[in-house]
C-alpha positions in Angstrom: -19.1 107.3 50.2 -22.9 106.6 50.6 -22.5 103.5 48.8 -19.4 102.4 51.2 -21.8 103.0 54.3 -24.9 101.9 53.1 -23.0 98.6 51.7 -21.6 97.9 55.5 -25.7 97.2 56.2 -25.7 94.6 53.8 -22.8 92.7 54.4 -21.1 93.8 50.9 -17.4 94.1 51.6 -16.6 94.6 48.2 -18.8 96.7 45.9 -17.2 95.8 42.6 -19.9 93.6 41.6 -22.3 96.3 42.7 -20.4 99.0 40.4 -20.7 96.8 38.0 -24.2 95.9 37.8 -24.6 100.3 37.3 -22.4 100.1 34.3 -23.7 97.6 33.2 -27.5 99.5 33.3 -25.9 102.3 32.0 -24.8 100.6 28.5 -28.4 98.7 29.0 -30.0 102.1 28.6 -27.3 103.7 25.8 -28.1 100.6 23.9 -31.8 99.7 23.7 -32.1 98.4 20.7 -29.6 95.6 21.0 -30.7 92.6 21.2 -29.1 89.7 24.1 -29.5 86.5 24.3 -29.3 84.4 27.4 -27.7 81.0 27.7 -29.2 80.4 24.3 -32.6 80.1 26.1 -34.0 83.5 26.8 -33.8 86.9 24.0 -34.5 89.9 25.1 -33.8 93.5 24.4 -30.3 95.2 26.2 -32.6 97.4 29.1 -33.6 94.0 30.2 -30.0 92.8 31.4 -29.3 94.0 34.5 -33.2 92.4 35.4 -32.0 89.3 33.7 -28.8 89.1 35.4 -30.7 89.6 39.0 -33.0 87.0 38.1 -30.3 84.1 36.8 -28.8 85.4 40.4 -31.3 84.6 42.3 -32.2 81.2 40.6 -28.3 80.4 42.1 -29.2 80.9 45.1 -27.9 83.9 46.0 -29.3 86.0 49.1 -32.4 88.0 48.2 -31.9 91.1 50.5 -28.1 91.4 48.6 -29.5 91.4 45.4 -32.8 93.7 46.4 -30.8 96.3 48.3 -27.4 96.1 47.0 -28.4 96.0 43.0 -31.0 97.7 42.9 -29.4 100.5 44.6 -26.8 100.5 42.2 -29.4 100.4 39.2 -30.8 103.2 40.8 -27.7 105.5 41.0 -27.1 103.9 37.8 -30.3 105.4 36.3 -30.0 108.7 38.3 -26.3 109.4 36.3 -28.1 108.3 32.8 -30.9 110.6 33.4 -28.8 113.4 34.4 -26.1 112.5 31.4 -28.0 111.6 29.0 -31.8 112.2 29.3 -32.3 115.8 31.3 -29.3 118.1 29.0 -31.4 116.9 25.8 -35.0 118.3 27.5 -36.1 122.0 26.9 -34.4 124.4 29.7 -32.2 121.5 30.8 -28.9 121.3 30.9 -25.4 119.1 32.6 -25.5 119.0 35.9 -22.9 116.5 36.2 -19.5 118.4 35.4 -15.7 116.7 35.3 -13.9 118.5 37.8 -11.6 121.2 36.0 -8.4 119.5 37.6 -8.7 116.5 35.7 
């Protein structure tokens, strides 16, 4: 819902690309050993992606305040959900905060 709202302010009528982008930095940070390659030009390791992807982005000419605001909110909720899923449970005294909702 915050995303819906907060994508209205930036002209983003459809956030699939957005959602995208935060799966996207979710595998990124699963994987970070894997290496990516880039058009055959640039190698880099997998938590570089979504940085890569804004960057090749940008170099098309895309608007800047879409891809500052509208990715990297999305990297950041991406990062909150890997932090809570995967980082904080394995931490001393922390634990899931992120539960499936018993009716599914």
């Amino acid at each position: 819902m915050a995303v819906q709202i907060f994508g209205t302010f930036v002209s983003l009528v459809f956030l699939g690309q957005a959602f995208t982008i935060m799966l996207v930095y979710i595998w990124s940070r699963r994987n970070p050993n894997v290496r990516m390659n880039f058009f055959g030009l640039l190698n880099f390791q997998a938590p570089f992606l979504p940085w890569v992807l804004m960057g090749f982005s940008l170099l098309l000419g895309n608007s800047i305040i879409v891809d500052l605001l509208g990715r990297d909110l999305c990297i950041a909720v991406g990062h909150v959900y890997y932090f809570l899923e995967d980082v904080f449970p394995n931490q001393p005294g922390g634990g899931r905060w992120l539960r499936t909702p018993s009716i599914l």
